[in-house]
C-alpha positions in Angstrom: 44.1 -18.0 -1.6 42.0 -20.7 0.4 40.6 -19.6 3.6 39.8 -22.5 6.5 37.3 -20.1 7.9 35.4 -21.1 11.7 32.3 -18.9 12.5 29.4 -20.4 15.2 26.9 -19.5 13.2 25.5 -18.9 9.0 22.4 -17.1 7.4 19.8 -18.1 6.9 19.9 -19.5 10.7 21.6 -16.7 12.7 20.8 -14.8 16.2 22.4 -11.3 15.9 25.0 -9.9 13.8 27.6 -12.2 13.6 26.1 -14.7 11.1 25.2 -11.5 8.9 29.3 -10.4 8.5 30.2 -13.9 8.4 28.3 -14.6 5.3 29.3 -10.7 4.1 32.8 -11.3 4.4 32.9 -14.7 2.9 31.2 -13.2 0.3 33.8 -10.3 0.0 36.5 -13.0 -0.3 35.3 -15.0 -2.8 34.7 -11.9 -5.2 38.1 -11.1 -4.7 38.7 -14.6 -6.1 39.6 -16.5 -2.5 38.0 -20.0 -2.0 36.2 -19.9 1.7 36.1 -22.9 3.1 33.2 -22.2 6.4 33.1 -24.4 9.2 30.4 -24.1 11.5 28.9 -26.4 14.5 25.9 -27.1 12.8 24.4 -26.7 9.8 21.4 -27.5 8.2 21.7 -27.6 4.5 20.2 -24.4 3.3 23.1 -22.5 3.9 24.3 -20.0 0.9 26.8 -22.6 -0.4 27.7 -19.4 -4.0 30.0 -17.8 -1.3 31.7 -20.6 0.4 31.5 -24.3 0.7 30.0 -25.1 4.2 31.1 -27.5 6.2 29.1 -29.6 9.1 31.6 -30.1 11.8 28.9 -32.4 13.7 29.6 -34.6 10.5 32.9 -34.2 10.1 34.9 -37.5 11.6 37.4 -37.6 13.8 40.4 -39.9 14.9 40.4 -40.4 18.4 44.2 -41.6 18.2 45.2 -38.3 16.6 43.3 -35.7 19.2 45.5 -34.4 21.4 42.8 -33.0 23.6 41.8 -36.1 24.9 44.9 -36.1 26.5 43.5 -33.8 29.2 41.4 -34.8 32.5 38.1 -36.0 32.2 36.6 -33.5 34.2 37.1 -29.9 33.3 35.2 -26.7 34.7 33.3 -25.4 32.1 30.9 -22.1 32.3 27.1 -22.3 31.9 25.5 -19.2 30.8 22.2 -18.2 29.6 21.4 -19.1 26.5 20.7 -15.3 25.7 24.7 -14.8 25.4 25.1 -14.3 21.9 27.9 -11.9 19.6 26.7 -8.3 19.2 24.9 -8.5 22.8 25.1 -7.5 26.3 24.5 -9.4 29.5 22.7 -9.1 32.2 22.5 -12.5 33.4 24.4 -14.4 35.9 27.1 -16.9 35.0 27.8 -20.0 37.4 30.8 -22.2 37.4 29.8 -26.2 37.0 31.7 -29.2 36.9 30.3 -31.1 34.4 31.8 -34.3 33.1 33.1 -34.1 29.4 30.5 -36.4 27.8 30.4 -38.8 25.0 28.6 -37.1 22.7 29.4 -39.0 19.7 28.0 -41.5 17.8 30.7 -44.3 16.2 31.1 -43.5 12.0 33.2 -46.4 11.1 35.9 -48.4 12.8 38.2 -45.6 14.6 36.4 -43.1 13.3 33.6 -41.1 15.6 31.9 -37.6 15.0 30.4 -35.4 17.7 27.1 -34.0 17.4 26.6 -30.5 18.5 23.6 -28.5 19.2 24.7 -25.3 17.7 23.6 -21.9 19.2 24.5 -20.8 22.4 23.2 -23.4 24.9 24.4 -23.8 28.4 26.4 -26.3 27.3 28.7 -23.8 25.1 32.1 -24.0 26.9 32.0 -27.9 26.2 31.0 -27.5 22.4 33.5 -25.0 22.2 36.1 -27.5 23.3 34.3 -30.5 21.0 34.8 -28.0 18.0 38.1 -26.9 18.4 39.0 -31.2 18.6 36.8 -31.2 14.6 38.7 -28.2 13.8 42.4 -30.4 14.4 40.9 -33.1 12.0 40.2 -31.0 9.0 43.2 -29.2 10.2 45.1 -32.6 8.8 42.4 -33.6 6.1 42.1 -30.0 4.3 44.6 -28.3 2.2 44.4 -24.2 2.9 46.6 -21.5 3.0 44.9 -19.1 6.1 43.2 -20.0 9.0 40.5 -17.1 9.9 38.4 -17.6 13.1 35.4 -15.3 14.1 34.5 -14.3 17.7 35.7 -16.0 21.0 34.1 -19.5 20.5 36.0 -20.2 17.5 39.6 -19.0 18.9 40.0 -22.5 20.5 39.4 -24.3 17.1 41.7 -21.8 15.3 44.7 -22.3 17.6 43.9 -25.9 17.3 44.2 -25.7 13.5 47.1 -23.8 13.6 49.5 -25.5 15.7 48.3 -28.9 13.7 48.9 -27.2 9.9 51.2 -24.2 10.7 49.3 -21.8 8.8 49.1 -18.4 9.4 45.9 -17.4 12.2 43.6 -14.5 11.7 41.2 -13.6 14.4 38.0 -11.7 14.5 36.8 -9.8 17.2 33.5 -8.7 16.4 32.5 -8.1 19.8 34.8 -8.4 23.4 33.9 -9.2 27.0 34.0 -5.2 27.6 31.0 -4.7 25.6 28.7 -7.7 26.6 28.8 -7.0 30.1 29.0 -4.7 32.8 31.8 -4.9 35.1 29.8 -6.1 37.8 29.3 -9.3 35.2 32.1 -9.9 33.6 33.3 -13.1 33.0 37.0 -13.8 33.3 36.9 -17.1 31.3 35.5 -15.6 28.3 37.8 -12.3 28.4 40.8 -15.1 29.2 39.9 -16.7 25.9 39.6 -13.7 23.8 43.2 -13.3 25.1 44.6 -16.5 24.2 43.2 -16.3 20.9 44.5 -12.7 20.1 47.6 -13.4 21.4 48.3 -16.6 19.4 47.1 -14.8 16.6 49.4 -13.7 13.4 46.8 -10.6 12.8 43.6 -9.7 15.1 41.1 -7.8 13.3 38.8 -5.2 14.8 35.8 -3.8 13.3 36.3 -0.6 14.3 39.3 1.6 15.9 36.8 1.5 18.9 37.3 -2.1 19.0 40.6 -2.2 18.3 41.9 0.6 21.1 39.8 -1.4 23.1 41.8 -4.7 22.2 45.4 -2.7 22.8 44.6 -1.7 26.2 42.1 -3.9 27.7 44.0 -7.1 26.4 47.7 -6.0 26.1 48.2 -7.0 22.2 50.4 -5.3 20.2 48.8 -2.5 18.4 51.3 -3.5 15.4 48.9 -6.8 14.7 45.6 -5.6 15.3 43.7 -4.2 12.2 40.7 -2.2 11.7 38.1 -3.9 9.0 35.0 -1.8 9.3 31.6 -4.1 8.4 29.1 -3.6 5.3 26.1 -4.2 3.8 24.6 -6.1 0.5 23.4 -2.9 -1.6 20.3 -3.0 -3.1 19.1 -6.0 -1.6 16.4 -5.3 0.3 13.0 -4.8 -1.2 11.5 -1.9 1.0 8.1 -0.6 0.4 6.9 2.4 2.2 3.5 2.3 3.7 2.0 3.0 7.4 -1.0 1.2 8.6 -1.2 3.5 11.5 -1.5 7.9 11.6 1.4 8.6 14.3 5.4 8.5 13.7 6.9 5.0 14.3 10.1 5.1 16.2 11.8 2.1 15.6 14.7 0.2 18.1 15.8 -3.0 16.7 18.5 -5.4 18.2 18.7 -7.4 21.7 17.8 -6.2 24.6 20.3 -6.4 26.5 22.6 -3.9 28.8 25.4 -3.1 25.9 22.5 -2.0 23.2 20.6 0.2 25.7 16.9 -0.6 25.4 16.4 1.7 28.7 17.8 4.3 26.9 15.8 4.4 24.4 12.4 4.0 27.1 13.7 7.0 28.9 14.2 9.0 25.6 10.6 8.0 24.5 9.0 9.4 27.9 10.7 13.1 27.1 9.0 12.8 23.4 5.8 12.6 24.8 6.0 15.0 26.8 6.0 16.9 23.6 4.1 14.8 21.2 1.7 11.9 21.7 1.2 11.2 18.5 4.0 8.8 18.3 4.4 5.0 18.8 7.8 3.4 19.5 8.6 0.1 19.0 11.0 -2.4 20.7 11.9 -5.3 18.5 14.0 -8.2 19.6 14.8 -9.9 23.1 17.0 -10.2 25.8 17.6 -10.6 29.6 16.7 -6.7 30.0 13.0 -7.4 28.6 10.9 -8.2 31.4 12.7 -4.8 33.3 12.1 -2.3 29.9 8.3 -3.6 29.9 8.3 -2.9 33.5 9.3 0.6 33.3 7.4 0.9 30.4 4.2 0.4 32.7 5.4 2.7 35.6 6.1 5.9 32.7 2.4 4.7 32.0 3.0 4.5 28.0 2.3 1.1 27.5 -0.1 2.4 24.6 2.7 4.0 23.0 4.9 1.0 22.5 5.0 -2.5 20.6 7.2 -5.4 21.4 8.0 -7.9 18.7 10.1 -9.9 20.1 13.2 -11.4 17.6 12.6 -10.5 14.1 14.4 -11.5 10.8 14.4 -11.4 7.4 11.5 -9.9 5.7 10.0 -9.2 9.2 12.5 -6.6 9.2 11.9 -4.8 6.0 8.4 -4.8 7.1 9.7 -2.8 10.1 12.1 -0.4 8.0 8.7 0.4 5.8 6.9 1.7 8.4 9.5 3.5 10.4 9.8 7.1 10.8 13.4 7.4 12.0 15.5 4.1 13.9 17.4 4.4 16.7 20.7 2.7 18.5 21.5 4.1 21.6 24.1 1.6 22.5 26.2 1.4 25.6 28.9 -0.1 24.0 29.2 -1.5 19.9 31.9 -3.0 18.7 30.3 -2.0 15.1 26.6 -2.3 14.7 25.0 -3.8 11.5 21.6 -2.4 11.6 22.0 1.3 11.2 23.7 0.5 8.0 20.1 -1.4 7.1 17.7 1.0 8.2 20.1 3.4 6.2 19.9 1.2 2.9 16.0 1.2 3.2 16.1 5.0 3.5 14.7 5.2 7.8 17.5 8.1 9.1 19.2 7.2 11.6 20.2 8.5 15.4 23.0 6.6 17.0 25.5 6.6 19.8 28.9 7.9 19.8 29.5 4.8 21.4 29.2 2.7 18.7 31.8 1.8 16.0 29.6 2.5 13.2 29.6 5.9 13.5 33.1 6.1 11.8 31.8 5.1 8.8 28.4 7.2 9.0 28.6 10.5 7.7 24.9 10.8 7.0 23.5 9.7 10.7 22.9 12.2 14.1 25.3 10.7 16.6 24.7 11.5 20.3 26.1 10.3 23.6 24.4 7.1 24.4 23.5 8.6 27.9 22.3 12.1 26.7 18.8 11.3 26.6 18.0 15.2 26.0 19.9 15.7 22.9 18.3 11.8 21.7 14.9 13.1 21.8 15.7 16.8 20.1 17.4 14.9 16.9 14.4 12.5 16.9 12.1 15.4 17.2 13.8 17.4 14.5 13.5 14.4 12.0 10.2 13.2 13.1 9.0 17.4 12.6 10.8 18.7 9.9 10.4 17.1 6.6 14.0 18.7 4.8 16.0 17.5 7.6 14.4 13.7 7.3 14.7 13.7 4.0 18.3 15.0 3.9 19.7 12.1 6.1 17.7 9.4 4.2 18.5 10.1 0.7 22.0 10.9 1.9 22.4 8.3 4.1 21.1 5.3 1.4 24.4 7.3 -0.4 26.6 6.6 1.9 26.0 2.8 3.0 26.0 1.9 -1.2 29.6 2.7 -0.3 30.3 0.4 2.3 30.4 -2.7 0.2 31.2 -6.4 1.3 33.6 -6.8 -1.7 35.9 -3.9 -0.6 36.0 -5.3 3.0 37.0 -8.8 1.3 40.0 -6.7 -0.8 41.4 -5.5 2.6 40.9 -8.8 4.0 43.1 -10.6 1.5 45.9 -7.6 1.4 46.2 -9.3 5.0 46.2 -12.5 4.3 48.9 -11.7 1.5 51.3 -10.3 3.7 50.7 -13.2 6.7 51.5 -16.1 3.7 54.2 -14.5 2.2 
């Protein structure tokens, strides 16, 4: 089986979640034996090539003559967002309509030939890169020989349509995260939620990454609930190198992910005040970023337990197992997660875990205390019962490190391809 994957984004250079399950499930496909071919806006040639072979698509070149999508006006509304509005995230921020002239953002390859060059990442120019990628994603449509197309969150549904109607393969969408769960109402954005429907809907299969995802897709999109698929995310067991230390006396209290409305950072402030009412010999810490920062470390100052907390700003990599060592018990008190990754990390490196109900991951968790996201009160007794009582941490972390060496990239990749064995038959 040979997968024409599109993602926006590829470890090692990622922003949230997204470019972790990306690489994951590529990986589960190609132990199953499926060749992964993965697109991606822009990479930078230190990509992990052993699980698929990467391709640049601002080096991939493109006959003008054969894009249809130049056949459309030369001015088209596009949306320009923050450049915090990332998968796995919330938003806080405003989005304004601009006219903007579609540009010539190519440079001339050879004689008919031109390639575009894209910035990558989630700029404010997004809504016109995702219309430049989905014009790459026709060409290798014609130039690549595959049997699936599989496309990964709402900026690649426009280059998996594309593909599809060129090749008449079969399309598999992605919805790692929806519209619903980055935003509020008050700032939802119509044009993004539009796309997500066009993509599902043109879709052969949509796969969710949790059934709270995918009730979520059946009534707040209208798709038929007899193509949408629950694939629950993983984790790489026994890869992370986690050594136990503390450089400081109190209980760390970790938070890690953007801060942003749909993970809850205020939360997690407000459940912090009540522990210290009870015990100040704890430290919390806030690691990541988002358009809800400068508003946490406000309230922080106003609780007046600024001393108790650090923020790191975005961390990755080994900055992160750094974190797990030192962490006492992690916490995701998320509004609204389509899945949620980094439980199932902090769980691998032994840190118990309190989460939200909220939160897709929580149908996989046996081994984690799950609480309301709103129920501050019953946050800060399960932290306080971990963080106290030495049987009950030690229960959910040796259990827990159990558990997640279950969830395994290679048996998402198995249930992947029983999908895409049914769509090509």
């Amino acid at each position: 089986m040979k997968v024409l994957m599109f993602g926006w984004e590829f470890p090692p250079h990622i922003a949230g979640g997204l470019g972790t399950a990306c690489h994951g499930i590529a990986k589960g496909l190609t132990l199953n034996g499926a060749d992964v071919i993965f697109v991606m806006p822009r990479a930078f040639g230190d990509e992990d090539t052993s699980v698929a072979r990467v391709i640049n698509a601002s080096e991939v070149a493109i006959d003008p003559r054969h894009a249809t999508f130049y056949n459309q006006a030369s001015h088209i509304s596009f949306i320009e967002v923050n450049s915090k509005f990332i998968p796995y995230v919330g938003l806080d921020d405003y989005y304004n309509l601009v006219n903007q002239t579609r540009s010539t953002t190519w440079a001339e390859r050879e004689p008919h030939k031109r390639v575009y060059r894209f910035a990558g990442g989630y700029t404010a120019n997004l809504m016109q890169e995702i219309e430049h990628y989905a014009v790459v994603a026709e060409e290798l449509a014609r130039t690549e020989t595959f049997d699936i197309i599989h496309a990964h969150d709402w900026h690649t549904y426009k280059a998996g349509i594309a593909a599809r109607e060129v090749s008449g393969k079969p399309l598999v969408v992605h919805v790692h995260a929806t519209e619903f769960d980055r935003s509020d109402e008050k700032h939802r954005n119509t044009l993004v939620a539009d796309i997500e429907r066009e993509g599902m809907m043109a879709a052969d299969a949509v796969l969710a990454v949790s059934d709270f995802t995918r009730q979520r897709i059946i009534e707040g999109y209208h798709i038929p609930e007899n193509k949408v698929f629950t694939i629950h995310n993983a984790v790489e067991p026994g890869q992370k190198e986690i050594t136990r230390y503390k450089t400081v006396n109190e209980k760390i209290v970790t938070f890690l992910g953007r801060i942003t409305f749909q993970k809850g950072p205020d939360y997690f402030v407000e459940t912090a005040r009540l522990l210290l009412q009870k015990d100040r010999n704890l430290r919390f810490v806030l690691a990541g970023d988002g358009d809800m920062m400068e508003q946490i470390i406000e309230r922080v100052a106003e609780l007046e337990i600024s001393d108790r907390f650090h923020f790191t700003g975005f961390l990755r990599g080994g900055e992160i197992n750094l974190l797990f060592g030192m962490s006492d018990v992690y916490v995701m008190p998320s509004v609204s997660e389509p899945f949620g990754i980094s439980p199932l990390e902090a769980m691998e490196a032994g840190v118990p875990v309190v989460i939200s109900k909220q939160s897709g991951v929580a149908e996989v968790l046996d081994y984690a205390i799950k609480v309301d996201f709103w129920d501050i009160e019953a946050m800060a007794d399960a932290i306080h019962g971990i963080l106290h009582y030495s049987a009950l941490a030690n229960f959910f972390a040796q259990n827990g490190t159990k558990n997640v060496q279950q969830l395994t990239w290679e048996k998402v990749g198995q249930k992947i391809l029983r999908c895409y064995e049914f769509l090509t038959k």
